[in-house]
N, C-alpha and C positions, 0 to 999 in steps of 0.2 A: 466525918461527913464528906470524905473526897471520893467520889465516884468515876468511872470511867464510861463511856461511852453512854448515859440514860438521856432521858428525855428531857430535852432544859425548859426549867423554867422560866416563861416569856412574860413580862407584864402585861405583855395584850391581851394574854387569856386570862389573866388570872382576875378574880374581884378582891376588894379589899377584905371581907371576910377570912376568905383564903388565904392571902396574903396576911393578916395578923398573926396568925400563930407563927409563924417562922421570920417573919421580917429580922428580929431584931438579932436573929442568929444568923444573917443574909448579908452578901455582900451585892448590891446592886450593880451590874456592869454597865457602862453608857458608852455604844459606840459613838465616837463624834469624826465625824469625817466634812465633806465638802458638794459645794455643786462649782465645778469649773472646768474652764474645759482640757481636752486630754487629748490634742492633737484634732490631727482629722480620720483619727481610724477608734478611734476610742469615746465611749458614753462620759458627760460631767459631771456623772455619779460613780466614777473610780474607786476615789477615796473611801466613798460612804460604804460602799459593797466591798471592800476590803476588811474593814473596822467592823462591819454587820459579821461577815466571816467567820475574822478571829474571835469576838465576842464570843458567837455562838458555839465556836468548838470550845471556847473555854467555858460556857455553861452546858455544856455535853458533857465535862472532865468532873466538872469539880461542882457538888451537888449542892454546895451553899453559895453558889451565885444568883442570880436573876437577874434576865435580862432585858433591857429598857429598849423601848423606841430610840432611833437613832438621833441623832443632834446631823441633820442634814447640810447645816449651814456652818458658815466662818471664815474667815480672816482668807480671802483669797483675791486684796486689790494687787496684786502683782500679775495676775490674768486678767485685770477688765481692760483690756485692751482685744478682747477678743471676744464676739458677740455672744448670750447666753450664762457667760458666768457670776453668778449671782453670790457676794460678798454683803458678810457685816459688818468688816473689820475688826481690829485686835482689841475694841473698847468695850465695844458691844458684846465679843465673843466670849473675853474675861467675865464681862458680868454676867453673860446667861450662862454660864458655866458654874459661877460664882453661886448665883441664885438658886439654880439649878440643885445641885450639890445639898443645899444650906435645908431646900424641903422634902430631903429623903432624908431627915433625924430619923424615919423610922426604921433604919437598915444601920446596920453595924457598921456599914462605910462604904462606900461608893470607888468604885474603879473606872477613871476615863480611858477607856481606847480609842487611840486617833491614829486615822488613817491621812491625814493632809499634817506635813512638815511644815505648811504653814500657820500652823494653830499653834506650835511650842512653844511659843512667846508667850501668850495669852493664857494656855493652860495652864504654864508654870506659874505663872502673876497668881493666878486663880487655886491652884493646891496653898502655894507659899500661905495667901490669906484664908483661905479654908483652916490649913493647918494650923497658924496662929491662932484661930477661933475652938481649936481643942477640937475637931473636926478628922476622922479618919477618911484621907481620900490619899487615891492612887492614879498616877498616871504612864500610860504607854504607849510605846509608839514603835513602827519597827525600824532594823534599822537597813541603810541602803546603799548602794554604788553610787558616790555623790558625781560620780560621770554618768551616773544613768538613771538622774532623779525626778523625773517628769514623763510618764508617758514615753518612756523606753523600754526596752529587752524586758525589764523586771516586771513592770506595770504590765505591758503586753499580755507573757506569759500570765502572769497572776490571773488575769481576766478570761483570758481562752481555758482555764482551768474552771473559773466559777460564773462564767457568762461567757458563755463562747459568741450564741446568736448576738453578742450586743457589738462583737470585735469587726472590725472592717479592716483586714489586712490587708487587702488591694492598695487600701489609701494611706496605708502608711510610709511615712516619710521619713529618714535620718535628718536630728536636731542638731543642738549644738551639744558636742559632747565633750564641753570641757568641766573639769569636776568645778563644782555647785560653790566653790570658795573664790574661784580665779572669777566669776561673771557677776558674783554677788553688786559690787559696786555699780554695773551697768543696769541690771535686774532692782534697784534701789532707786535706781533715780528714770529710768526709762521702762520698766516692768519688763514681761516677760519678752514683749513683742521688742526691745530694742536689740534681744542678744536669737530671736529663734523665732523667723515669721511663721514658722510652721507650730510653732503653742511645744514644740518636744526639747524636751533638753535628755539625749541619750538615743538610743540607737534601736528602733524596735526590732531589726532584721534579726530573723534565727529565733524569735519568740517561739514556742511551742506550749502545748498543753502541759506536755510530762514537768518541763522545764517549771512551769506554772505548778503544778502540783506539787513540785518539790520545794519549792518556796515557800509556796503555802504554810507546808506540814512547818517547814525551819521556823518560818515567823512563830506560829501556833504553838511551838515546842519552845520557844525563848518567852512567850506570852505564860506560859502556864508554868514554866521554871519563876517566871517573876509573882507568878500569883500565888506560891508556896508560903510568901509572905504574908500575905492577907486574909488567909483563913480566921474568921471569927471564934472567940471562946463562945462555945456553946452556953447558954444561962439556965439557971435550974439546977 
């Protein structure tokens, strides 16, 4: 059932008729990404359009996926210091995750991709109890330059490749570029705005397309190396 490059199947088109004969031989993919913001050269829908991305090319690859409306929201109070970003936090995120998950029984098991590093608390809480419950679910996430993990060079790039009209390069700014472990304590107790008035931790200078394009594919190519795992036994 693994195919290369067809036409994925999306749950927005599809009705549940349609959707019965193959469910239970399907793995549901669920992009879960974020609304928050991404400097002042970048959209607060980063995350989510990264997560939609990878999704979709791994239901372009692999012909027993389908794939879900995005999970727009989550766990992003370490930004609400900065107008417009819109957080659940990590209680709420676990359980709509949680929930979420528990009422696709009719799919052989559910794949979360997230595009926001900070939902991995909450997701992991959320597979751990899934999977206790004898529940097939998968989680992923890409991975990053922890010096350049916020609306820098990589994010940039990423975005001039799959939204370019949404990129504002004029107004991009150099953040704080020290890797993501040395400011965590300051980022815990003052958010993001104590360590980077400009919302960026990492360096957008020298973003390009290509540069973005080539990320892209790496992410997508470690996404689909992981989803080798999750191919359903066909029934019947």
């Amino acid at each position: 059932m693994t195919g290369s490059g067809h036409r994925p199947r999306l749950l927005a088109r599809l009705t549940w008729p349609e959707l019965s004969r193959t469910a239970a031989d399907s793995v549901l993919a669920v992009p879960v990404g974020s609304t928050e913001q991404h400097g002042p050269h970048l959209p607060f829908t980063v995350d989510t359009d990264i997560a939609v991305a990878l999704a979709e090319r791994l239901a372009r690859a692999r012909s027993w996926v389908v794939l879900a409306p995005p999970v727009h929201y989550g766990s992003s109070g370490e930004h609400a210091g900065f107008p417009g970003t819109l957080s659940i936090g990590q209680e709420a995120t676990e359980l709509l995750l949680t929930e979420l998950v528990r009422s696709a029984d009719a799919f052989a098991a559910v794949a979360l991709i997230s595009g926001h590093g900070g939902n991995a608390v909450p997701l992991r809480r959320a597979v751990r109890r899934l999977r206790d419950e004898g529940r097939r679910v998968y989680f992923w996430e890409p991975a990053g330059d922890p010096a350049d993990s916020h609306a820098g060079r990589g994010e940039t790039s990423a975005m001039l490749a799959l939204r370019p009209g949404a990129v504002r390069p004029h107004e991009a700014v150099r953040g704080d570029t020290r890797p993501l472990a040395d400011i965590l304590p300051a980022l815990r107790t003052g958010g993001l705005r104590a360590v980077t008035p400009s919302g960026v931790l990492g360096d957008p200078a020298g973003a390009d397309h290509e540069e973005g394009r080539r990320l892209v594919d790496h992410w997508a190519a470690d996404l689909l190396a992981a989803s080798a795992r999750w191919q359903p036994t066909v029934s019947g």
